[in-house]
C-alpha positions as CSV (number, residue, x, y, z in Angstrom):
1,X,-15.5,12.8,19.1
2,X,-15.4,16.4,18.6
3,X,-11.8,16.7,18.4
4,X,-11.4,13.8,16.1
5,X,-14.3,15.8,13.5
6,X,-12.2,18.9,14.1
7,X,-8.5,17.1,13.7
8,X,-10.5,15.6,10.1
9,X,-11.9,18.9,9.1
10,X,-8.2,20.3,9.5
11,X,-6.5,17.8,8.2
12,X,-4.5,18.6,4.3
13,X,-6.3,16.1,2.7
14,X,-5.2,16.5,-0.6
15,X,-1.5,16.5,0.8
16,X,-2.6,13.5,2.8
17,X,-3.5,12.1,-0.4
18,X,-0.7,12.9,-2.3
19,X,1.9,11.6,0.9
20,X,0.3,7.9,0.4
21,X,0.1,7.7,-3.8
22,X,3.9,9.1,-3.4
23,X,4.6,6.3,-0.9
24,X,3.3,3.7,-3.0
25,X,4.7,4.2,-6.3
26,X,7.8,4.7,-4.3
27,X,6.9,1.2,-3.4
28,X,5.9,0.0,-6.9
29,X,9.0,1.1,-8.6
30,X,10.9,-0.6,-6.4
31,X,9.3,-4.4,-6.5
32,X,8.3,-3.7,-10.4
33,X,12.4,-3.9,-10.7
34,X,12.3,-7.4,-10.1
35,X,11.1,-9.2,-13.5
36,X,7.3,-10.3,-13.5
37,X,6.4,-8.5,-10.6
38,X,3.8,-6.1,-11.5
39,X,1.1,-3.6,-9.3
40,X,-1.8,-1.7,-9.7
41,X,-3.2,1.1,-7.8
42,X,-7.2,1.3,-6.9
43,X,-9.3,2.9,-4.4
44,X,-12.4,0.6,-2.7
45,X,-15.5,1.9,-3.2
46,X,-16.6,0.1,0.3
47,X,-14.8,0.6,3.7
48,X,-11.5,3.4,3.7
49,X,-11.2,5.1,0.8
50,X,-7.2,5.5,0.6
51,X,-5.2,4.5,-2.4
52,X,-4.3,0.6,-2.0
53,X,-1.8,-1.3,-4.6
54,X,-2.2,-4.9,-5.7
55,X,0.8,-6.8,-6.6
56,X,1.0,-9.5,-9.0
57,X,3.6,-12.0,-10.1
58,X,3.8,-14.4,-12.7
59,X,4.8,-18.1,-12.2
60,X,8.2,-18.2,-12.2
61,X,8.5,-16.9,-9.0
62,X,7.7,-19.9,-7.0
63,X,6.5,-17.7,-3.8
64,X,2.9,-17.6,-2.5
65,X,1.4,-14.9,-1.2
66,X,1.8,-15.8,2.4
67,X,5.5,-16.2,1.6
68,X,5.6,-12.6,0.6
69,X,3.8,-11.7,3.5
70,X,6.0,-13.2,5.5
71,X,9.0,-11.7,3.9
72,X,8.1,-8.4,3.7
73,X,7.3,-7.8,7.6
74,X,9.4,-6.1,9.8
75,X,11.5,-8.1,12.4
76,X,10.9,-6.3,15.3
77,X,7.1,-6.4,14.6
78,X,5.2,-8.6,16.3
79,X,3.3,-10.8,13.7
């Protein structure tokens, strides 16, 4: 536990920071391509406080959310 405090304490957290928001607007700009696809970034004020993105899409892409899901994971990954 000691090294886990002391691996946090030493951690770059605003480069930490900056790595994820980079990641998901990398992320964002790519889906927000397709037309009515839109996202949002937020933080939770409960549980990990890390920048998370919502996606939305409007009606006329006939996909659920579970269907996304399932599209967007990685083959080789187990599910």
């Amino acid at each position: 536990m000691v090294k886990a405090l002391e691996l946090f304490l030493n951690e770059d957290h605003e480069a930490l920071w900056k790595e994820w928001q980079d990641q998901l607007e990398l992320i964002s700009r790519q889906i927000t391509s397709v037309a009515g696809v839109k996202t949002s970034f937020f933080v939770p004020d409960i549980a990990n406080h890390v920048p998370h993105m919502a996606i939305t899409w409007n009606e006329r892409i006939a996909l659920t959310p579970k269907d996304v899901s399932q599209l967007l994971r990685i083959p080789h990954l187990p599910s």
